[in-house]
gemmi code that builds the backbone of each chain (N, CA, C; Angstrom):
import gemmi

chains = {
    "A": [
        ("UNK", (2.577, 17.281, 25.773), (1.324, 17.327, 25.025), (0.540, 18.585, 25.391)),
        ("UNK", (-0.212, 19.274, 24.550), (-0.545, 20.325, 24.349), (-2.097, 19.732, 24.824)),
        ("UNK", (-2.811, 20.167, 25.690), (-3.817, 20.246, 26.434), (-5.091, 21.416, 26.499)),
        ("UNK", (-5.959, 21.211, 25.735), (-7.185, 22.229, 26.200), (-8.214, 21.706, 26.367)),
        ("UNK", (-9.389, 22.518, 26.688), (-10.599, 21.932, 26.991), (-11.366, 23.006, 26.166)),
        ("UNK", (-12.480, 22.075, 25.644), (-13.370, 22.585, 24.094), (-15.196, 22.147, 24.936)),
        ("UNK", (-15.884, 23.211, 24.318), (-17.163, 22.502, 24.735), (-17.481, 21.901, 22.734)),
        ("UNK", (-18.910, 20.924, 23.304), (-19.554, 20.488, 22.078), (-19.911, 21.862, 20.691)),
        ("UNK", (-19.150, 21.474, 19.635), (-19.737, 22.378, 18.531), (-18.384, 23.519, 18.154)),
        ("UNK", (-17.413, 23.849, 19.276), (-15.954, 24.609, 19.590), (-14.985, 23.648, 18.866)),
        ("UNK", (-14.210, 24.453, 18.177), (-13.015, 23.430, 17.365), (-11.673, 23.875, 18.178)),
        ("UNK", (-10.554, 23.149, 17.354), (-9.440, 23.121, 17.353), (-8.484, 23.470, 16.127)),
        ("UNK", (-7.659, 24.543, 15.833), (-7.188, 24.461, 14.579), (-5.546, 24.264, 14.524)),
        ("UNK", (-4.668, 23.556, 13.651), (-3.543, 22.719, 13.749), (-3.332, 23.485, 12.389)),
        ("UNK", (-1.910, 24.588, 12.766), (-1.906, 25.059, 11.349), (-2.883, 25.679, 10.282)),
        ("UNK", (-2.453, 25.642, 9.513), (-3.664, 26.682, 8.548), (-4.624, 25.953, 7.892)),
        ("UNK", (-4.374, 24.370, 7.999), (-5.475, 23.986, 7.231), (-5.879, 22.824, 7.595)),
        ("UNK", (-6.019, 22.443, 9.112), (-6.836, 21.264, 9.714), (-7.474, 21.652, 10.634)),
        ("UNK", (-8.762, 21.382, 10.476), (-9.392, 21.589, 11.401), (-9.954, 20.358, 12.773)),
        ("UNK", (-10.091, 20.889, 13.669), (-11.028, 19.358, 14.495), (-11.915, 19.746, 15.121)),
        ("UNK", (-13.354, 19.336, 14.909), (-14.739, 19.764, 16.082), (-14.941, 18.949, 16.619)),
        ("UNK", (-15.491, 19.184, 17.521), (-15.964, 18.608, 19.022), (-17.580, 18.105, 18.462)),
        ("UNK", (-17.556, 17.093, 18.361), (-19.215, 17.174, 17.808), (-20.069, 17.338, 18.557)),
        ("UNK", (-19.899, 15.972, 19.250), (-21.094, 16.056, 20.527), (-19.931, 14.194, 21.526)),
        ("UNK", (-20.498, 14.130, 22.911), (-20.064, 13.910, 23.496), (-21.312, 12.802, 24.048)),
        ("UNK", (-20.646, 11.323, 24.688), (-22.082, 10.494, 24.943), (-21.132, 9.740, 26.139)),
        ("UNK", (-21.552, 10.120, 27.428), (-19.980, 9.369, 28.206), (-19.222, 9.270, 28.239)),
        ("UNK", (-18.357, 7.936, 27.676), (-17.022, 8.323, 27.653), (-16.705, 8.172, 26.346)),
        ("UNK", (-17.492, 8.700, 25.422), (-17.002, 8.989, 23.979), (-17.210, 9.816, 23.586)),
        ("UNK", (-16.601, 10.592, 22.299), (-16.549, 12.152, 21.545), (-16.347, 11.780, 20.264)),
        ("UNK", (-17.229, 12.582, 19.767), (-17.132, 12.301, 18.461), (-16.799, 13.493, 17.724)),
        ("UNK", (-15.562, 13.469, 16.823), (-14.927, 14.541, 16.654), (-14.600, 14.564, 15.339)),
        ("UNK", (-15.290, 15.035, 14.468), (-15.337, 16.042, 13.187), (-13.886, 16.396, 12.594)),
        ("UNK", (-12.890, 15.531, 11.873), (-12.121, 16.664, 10.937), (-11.804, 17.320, 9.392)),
        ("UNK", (-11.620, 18.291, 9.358), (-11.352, 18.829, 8.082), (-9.735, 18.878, 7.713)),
        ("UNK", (-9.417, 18.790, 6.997), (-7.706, 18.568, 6.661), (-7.929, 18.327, 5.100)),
        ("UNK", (-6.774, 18.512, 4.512), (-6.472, 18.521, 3.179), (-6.404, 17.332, 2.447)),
        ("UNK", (-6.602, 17.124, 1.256), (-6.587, 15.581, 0.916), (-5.255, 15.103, 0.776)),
        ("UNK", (-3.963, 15.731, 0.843), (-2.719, 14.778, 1.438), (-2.087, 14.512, 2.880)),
        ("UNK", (-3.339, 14.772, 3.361), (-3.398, 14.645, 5.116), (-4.382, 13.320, 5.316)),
        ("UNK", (-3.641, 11.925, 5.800), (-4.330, 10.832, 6.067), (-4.961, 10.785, 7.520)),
        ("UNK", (-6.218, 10.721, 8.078), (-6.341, 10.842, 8.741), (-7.371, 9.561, 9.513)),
        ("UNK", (-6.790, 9.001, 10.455), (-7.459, 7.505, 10.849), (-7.387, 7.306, 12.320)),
        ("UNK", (-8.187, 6.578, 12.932), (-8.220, 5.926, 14.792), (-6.367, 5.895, 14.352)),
        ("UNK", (-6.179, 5.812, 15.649), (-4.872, 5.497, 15.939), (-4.998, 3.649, 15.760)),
        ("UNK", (-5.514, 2.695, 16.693), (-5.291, 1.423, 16.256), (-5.201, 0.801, 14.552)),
        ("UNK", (-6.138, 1.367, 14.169), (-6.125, 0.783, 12.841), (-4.842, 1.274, 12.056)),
        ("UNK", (-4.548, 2.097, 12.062), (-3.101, 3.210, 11.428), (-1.876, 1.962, 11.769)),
        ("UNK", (-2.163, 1.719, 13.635), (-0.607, 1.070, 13.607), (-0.892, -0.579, 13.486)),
        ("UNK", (-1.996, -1.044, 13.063), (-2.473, -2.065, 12.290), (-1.573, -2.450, 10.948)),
        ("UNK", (-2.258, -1.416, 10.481), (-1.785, -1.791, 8.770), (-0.081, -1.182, 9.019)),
        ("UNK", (0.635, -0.420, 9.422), (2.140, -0.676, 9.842), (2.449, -2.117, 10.345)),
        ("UNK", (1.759, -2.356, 11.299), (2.387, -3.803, 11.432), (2.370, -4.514, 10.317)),
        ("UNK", (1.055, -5.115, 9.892), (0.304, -5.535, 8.942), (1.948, -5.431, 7.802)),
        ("UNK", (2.336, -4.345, 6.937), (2.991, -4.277, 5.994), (4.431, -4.647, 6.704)),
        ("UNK", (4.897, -4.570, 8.208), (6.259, -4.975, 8.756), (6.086, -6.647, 8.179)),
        ("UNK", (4.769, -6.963, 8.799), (4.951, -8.769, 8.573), (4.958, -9.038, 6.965)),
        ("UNK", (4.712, -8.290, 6.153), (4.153, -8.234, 4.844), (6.059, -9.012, 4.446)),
        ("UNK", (6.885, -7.427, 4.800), (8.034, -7.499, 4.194), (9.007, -8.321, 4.987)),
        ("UNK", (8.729, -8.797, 6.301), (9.239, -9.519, 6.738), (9.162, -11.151, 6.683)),
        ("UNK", (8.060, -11.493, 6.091), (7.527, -12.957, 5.494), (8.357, -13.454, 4.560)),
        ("UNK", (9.371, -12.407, 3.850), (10.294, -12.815, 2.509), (10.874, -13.507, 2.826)),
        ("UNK", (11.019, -14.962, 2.483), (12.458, -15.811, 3.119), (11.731, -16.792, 1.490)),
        ("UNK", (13.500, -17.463, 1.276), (13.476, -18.635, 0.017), (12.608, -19.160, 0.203)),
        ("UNK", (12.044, -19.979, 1.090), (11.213, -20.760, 1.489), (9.460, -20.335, 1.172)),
        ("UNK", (9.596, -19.206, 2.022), (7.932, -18.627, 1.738), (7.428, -18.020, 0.416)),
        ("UNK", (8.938, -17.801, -0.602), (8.483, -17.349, -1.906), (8.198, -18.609, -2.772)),
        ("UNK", (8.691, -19.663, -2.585), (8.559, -20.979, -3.108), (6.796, -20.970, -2.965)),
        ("UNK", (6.340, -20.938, -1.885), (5.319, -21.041, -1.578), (4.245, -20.490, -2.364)),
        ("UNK", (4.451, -19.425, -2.692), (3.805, -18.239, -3.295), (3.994, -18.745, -4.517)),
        ("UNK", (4.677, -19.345, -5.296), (4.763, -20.509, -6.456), (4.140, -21.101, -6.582)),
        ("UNK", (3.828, -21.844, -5.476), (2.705, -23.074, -6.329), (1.760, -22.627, -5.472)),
        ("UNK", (1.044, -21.721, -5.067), (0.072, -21.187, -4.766), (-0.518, -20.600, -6.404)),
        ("UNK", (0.457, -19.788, -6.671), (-0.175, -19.209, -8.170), (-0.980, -20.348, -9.125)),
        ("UNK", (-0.508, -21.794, -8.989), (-1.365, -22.354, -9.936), (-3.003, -22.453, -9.236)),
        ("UNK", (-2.870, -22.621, -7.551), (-4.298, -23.067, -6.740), (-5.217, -21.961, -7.257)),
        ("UNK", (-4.526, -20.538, -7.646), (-5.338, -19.488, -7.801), (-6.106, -19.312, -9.705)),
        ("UNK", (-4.888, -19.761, -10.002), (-4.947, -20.085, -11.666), (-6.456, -20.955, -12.101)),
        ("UNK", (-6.241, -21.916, -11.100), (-7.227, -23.067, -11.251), (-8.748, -22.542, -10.802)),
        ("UNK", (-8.938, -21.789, -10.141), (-9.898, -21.314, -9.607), (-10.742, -20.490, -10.940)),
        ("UNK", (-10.463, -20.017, -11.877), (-10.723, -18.979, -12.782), (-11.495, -20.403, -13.878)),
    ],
    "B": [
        ("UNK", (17.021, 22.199, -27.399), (16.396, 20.553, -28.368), (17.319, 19.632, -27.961)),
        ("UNK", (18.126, 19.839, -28.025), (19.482, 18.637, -28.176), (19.480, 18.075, -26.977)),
        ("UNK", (19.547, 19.049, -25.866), (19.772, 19.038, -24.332), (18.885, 17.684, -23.955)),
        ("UNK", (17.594, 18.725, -24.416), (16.053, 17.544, -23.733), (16.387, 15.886, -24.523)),
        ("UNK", (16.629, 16.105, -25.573), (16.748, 14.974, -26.102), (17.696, 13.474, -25.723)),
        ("UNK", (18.620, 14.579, -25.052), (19.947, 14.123, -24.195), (19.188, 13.260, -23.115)),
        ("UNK", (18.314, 14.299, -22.515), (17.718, 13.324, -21.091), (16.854, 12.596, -21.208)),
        ("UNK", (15.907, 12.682, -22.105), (15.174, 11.388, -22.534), (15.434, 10.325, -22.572)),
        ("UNK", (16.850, 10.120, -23.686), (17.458, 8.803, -24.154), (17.777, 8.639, -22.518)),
        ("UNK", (18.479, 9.416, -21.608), (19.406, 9.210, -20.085), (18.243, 8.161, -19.436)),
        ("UNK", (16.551, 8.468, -19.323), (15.807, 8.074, -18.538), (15.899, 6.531, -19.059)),
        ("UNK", (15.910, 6.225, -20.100), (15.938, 5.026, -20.778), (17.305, 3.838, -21.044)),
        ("UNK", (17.964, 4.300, -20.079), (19.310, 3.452, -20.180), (19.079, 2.624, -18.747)),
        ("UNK", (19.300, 1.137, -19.064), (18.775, 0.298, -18.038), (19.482, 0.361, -17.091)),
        ("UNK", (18.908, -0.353, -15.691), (19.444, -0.352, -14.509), (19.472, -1.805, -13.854)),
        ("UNK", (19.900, -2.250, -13.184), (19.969, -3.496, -12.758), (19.777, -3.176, -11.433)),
        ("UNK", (18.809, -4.099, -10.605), (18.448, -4.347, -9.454), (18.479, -5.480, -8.772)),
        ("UNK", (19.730, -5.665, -8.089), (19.558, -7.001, -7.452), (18.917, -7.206, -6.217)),
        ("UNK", (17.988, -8.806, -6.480), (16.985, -9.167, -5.635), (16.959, -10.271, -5.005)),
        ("UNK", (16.047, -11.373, -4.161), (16.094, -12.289, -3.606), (16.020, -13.047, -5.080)),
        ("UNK", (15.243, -12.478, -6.232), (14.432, -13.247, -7.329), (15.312, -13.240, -8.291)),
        ("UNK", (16.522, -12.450, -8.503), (17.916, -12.576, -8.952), (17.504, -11.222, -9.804)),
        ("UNK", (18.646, -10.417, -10.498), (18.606, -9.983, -11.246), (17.218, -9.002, -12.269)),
        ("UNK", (16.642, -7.771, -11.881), (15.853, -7.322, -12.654), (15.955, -5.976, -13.180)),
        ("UNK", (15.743, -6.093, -14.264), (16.228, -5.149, -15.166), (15.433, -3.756, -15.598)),
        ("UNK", (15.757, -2.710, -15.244), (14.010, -1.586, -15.271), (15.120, -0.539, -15.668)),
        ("UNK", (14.442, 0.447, -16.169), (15.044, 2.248, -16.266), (13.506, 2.871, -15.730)),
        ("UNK", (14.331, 4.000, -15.761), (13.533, 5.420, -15.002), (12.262, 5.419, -15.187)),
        ("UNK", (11.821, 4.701, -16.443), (10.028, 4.921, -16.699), (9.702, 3.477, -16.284)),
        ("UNK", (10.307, 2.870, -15.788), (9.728, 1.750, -14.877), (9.393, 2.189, -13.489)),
        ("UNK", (9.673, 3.418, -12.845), (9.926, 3.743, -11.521), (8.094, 3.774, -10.872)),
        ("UNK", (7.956, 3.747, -10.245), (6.502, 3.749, -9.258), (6.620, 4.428, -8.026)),
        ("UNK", (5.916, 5.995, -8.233), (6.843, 6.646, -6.429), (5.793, 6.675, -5.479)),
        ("UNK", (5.880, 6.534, -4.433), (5.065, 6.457, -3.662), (5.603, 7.928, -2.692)),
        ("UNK", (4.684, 8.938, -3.315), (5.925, 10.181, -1.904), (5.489, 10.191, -0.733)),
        ("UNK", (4.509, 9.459, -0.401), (3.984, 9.508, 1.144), (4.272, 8.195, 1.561)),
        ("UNK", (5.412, 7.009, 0.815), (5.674, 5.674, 1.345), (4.602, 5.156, 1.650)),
        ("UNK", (4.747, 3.602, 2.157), (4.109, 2.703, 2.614), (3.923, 3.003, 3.688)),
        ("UNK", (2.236, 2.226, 4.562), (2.305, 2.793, 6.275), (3.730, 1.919, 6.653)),
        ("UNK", (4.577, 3.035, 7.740), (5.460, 1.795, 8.440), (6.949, 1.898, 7.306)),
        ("UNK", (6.870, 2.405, 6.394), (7.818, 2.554, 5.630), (8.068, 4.014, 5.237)),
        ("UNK", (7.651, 5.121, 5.815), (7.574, 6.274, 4.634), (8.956, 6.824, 4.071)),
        ("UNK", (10.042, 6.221, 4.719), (11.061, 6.974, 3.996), (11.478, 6.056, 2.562)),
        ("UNK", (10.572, 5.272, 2.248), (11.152, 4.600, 1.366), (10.124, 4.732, -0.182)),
        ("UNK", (10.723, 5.361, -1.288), (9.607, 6.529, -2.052), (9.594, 5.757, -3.586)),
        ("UNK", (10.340, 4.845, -3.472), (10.590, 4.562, -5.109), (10.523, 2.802, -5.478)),
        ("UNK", (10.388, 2.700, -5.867), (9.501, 1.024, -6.264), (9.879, 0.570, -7.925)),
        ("UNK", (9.977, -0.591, -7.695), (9.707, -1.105, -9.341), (8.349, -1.981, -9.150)),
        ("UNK", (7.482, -2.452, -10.201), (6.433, -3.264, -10.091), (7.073, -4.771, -11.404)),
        ("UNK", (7.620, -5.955, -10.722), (8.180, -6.868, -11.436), (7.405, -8.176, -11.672)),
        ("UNK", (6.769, -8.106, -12.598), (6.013, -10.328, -12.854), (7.153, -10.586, -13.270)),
        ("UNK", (7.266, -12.079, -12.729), (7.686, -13.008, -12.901), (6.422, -14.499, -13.384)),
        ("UNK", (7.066, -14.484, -14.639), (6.594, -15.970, -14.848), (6.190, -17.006, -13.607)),
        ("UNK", (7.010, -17.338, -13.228), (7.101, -18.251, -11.819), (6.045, -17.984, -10.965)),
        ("UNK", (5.492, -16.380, -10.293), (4.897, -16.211, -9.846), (3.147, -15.696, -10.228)),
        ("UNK", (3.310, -16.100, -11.223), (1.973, -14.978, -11.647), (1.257, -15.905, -11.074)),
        ("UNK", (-0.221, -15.431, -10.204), (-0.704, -13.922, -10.589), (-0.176, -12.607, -9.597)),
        ("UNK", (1.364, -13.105, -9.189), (1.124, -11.988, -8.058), (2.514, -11.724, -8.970)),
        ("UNK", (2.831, -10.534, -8.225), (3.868, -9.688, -8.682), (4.421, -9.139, -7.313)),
        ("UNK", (5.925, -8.203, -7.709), (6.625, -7.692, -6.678), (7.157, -6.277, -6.677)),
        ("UNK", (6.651, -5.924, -5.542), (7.065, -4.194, -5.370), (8.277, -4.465, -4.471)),
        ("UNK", (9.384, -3.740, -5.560), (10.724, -3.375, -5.365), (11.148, -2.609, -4.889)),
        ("UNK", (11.582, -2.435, -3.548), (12.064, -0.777, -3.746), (13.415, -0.654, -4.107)),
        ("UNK", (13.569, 0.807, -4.375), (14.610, 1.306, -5.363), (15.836, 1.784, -3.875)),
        ("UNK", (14.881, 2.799, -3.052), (16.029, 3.242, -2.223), (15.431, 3.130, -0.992)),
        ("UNK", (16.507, 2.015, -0.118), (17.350, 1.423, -0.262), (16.874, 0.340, -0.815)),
        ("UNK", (17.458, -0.454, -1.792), (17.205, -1.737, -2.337), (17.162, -2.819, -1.369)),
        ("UNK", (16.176, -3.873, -1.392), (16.090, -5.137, -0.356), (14.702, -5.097, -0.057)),
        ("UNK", (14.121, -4.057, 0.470), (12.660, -4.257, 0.469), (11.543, -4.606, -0.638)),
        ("UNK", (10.958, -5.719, -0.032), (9.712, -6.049, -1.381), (8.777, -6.674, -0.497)),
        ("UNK", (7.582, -6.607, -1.642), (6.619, -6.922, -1.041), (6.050, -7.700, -2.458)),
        ("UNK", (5.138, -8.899, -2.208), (4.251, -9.497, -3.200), (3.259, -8.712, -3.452)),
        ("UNK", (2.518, -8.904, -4.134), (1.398, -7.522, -4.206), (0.199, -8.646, -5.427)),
        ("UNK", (-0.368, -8.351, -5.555), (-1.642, -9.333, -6.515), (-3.085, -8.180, -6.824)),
        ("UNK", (-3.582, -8.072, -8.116), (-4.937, -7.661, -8.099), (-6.171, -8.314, -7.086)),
        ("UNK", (-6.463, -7.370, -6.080), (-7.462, -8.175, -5.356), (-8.979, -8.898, -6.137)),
        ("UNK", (-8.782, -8.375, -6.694), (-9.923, -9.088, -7.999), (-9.846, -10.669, -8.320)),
        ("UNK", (-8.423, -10.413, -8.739), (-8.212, -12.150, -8.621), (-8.583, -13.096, -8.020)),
        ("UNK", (-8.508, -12.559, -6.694), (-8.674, -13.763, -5.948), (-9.841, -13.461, -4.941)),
        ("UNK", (-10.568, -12.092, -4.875), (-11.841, -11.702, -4.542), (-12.640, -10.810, -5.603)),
        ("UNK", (-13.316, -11.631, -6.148), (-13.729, -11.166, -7.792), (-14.690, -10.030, -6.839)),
        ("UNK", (-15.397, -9.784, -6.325), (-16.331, -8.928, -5.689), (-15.766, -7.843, -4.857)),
        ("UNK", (-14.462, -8.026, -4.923), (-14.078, -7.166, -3.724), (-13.979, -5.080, -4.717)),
        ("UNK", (-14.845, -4.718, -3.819), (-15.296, -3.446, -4.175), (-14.975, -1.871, -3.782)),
        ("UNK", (-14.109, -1.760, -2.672), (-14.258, -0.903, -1.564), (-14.661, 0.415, -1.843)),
        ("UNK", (-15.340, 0.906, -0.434), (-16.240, 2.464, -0.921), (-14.599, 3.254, -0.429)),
        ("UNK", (-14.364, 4.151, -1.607), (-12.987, 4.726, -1.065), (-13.483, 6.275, -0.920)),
        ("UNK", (-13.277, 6.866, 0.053), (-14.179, 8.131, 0.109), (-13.001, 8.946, -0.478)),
        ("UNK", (-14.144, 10.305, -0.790), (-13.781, 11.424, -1.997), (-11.762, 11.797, -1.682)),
        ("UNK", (-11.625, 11.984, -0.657), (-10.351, 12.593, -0.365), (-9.187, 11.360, -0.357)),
        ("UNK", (-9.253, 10.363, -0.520), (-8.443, 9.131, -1.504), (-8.731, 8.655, -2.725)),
        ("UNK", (-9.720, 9.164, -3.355), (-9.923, 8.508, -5.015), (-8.685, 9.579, -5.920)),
        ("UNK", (-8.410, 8.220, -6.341), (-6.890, 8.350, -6.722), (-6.702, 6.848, -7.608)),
        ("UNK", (-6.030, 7.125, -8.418), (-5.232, 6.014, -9.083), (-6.403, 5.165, -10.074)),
        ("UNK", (-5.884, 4.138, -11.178), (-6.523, 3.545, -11.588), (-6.298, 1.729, -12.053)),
        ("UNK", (-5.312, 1.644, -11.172), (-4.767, 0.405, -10.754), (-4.640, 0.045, -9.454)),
        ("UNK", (-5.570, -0.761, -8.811), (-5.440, -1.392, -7.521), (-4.641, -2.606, -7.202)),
        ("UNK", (-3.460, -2.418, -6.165), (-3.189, -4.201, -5.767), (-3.402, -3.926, -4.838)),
        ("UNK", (-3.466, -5.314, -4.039), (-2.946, -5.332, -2.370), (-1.785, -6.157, -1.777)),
        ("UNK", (-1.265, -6.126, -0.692), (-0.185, -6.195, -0.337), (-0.088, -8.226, 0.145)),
        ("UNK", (0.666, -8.722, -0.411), (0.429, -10.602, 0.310), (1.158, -10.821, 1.246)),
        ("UNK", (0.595, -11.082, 2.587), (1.693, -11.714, 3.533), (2.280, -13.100, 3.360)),
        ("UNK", (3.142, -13.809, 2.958), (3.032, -14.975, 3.117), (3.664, -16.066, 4.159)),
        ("UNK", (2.995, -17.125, 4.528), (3.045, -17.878, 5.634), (3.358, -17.364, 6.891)),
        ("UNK", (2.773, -17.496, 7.827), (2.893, -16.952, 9.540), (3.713, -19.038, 9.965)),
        ("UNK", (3.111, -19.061, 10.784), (3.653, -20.597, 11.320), (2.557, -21.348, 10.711)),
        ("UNK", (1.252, -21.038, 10.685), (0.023, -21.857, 10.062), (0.474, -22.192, 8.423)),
        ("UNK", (1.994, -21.374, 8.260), (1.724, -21.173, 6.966), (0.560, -20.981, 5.681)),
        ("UNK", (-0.389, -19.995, 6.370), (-1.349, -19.075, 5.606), (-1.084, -18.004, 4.870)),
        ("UNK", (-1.502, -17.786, 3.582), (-1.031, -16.564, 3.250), (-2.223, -15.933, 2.909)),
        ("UNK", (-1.797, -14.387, 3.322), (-3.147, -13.804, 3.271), (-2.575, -11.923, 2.578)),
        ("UNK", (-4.129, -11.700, 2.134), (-4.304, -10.575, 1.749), (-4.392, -9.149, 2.420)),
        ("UNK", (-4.073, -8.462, 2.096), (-4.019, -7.074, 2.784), (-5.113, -5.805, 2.499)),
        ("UNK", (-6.575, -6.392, 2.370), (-7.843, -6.084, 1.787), (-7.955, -4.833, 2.574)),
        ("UNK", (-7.523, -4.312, 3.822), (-8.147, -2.806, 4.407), (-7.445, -2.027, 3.988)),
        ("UNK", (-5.929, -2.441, 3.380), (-5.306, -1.199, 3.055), (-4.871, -1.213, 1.516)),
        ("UNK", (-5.617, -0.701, 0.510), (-5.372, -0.952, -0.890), (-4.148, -0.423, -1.354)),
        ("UNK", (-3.248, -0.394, -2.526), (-2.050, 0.302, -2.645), (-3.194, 1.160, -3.952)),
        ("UNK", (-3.438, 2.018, -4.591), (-4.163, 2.650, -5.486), (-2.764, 3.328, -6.733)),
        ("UNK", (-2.669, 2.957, -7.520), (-1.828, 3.392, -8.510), (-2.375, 3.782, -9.653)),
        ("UNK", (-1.484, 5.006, -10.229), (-2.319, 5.508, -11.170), (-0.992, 5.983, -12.540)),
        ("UNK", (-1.529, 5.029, -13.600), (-0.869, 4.121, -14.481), (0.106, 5.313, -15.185)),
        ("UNK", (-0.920, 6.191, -15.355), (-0.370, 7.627, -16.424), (0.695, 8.280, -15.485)),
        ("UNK", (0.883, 8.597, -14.417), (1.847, 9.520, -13.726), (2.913, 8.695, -12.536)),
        ("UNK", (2.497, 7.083, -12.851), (3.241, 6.418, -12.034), (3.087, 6.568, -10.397)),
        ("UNK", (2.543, 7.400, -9.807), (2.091, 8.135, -8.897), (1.628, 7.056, -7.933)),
        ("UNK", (2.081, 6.419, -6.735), (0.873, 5.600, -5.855), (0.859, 5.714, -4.374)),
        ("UNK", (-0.175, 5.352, -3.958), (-0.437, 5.542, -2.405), (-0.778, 4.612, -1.966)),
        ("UNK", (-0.471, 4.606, -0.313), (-1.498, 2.808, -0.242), (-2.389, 3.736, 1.090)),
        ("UNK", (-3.839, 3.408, 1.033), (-4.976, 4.291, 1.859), (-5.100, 3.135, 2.812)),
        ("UNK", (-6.056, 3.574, 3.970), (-6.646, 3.103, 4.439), (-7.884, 2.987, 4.354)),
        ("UNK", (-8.769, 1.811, 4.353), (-10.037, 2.402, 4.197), (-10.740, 2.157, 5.381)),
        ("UNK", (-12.083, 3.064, 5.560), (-12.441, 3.564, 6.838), (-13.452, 2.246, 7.079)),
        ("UNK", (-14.522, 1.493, 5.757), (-15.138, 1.002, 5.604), (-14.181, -0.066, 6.315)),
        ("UNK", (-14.732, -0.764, 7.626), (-14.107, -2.260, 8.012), (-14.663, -3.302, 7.742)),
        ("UNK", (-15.404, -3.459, 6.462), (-15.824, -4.705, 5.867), (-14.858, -5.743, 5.910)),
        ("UNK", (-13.539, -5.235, 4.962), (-12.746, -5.686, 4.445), (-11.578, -5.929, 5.222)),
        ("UNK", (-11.121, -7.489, 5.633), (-10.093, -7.946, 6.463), (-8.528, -7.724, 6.236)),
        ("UNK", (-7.556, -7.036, 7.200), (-6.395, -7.448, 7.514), (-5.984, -8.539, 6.591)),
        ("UNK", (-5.978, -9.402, 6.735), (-5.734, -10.660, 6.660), (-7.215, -11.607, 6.294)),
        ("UNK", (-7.224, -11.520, 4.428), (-7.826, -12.147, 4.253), (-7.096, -13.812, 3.580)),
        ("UNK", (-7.729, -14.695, 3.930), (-7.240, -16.026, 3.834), (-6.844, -16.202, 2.356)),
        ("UNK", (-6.522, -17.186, 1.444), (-6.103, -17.672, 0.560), (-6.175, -18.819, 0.992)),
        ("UNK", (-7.256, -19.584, 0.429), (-7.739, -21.373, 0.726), (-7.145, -22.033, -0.095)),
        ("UNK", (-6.063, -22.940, 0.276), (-5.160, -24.138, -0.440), (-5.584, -25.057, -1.127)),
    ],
}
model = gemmi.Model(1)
for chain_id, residues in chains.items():
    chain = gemmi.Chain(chain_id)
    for i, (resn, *xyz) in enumerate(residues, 1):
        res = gemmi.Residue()
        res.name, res.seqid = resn, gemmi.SeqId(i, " ")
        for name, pos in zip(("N", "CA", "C"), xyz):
            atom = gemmi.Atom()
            atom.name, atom.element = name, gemmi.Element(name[0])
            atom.pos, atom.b_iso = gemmi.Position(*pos), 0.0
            res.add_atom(atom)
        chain.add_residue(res)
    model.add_chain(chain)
structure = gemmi.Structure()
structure.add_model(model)
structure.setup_entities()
């Protein structure tokens, strides 16, 4: 891992077109500013490997059984309207 | 002339996809690409979107390559008429929203995939699934029996 040290307001640049600032700093947190392109997703790390899990259990829930389910669920939802 | 005309009719000659749901039938302008994949999936770029009678109101994202992966998918509207999300400027995209259905854990609950929308956009087939930053909106929202 590539290692530097930045004061508050000093960036970081990743390639030609992301940027990251140092905003400002409150203990043991930093709050850090980025610019990147709009086909560059950019998120906390927990939440990112959230919704990966999140979609593993998604596609892993498929079994005969649990699509049955999803069957007569459609009418509980039907009924609701 | 002749050539183009050649590949037109080509895009339109059906394909068969076999599934858990048996048998579904799509060509090339059925395709749905996702080029940045699903989170957790990205090598996987090509999708069909299939209702089934049986299942409505939800539907199923197919994928094309490799075939076997699917996912249920439903308008979150349906079943959260209010559900709104603020999607900031650098994901507004698409003009068809689903979200993704888990179904049954051991509680056998099935739930919605409300933080991460799939955003599709109808004219270029084109879709992404975002994250959104706003954490109003649950992981795992319930579906009450």
């Amino acid at each position: 891992m590539l290692v530097l040290t930045r004061r508050v307001g000093e960036s970081i640049h990743i390639g030609d077109d992301i940027k990251v600032v140092i905003i400002s700093t409150h203990g043991q947190s930093v709050k850090v500013g980025v610019v990147a392109p709009r086909n560059v997703a950019v998120h906390r790390e927990e939440i990112y490997q959230k919704i990966v899990e999140e979609n593993h259990r998604a596609a892993g829930s498929i079994s005969d059984e649990s699509v049955k389910k999803l069957q007569s669920l459609g009418g509980v939802i039907d009924g609701k309207d | 002339m002749i050539r183009q005309k050649e590949e037109a009719e080509k895009t339109k000659e059906k394909k068969i996809l076999e599934t858990r749901l048996g048998n579904v039938e799509y060509d090339d302008n059925d395709i749905v690409s996702f080029p940045e994949g699903l989170y957790g999936y990205e090598e996987y770029k090509r999708y069909i979107i299939f209702q089934h009678k049986d299942y409505v109101p939800f539907s199923w994202l197919l994928s094309l390559d490799p075939p076997g992966l699917m996912f249920p998918i439903i308008q979150p509207k349906i079943v959260v008429p209010d559900y709104n999300p603020k999607i900031n400027g650098n994901s507004k995209f698409g003009d068809v929203m689903m979200v993704i259905v888990t179904i049954g854990d051991k509680e056998g609950r099935v739930t919605l995939n409300l933080r991460a929308p799939i955003l599709i956009d109808s004219k270029t087939r084109e879709a992404r699934q975002i994250i959104l930053t706003d954490s109003t909106y649950p992981l795992r929202y319930e579906i009450k029996q």
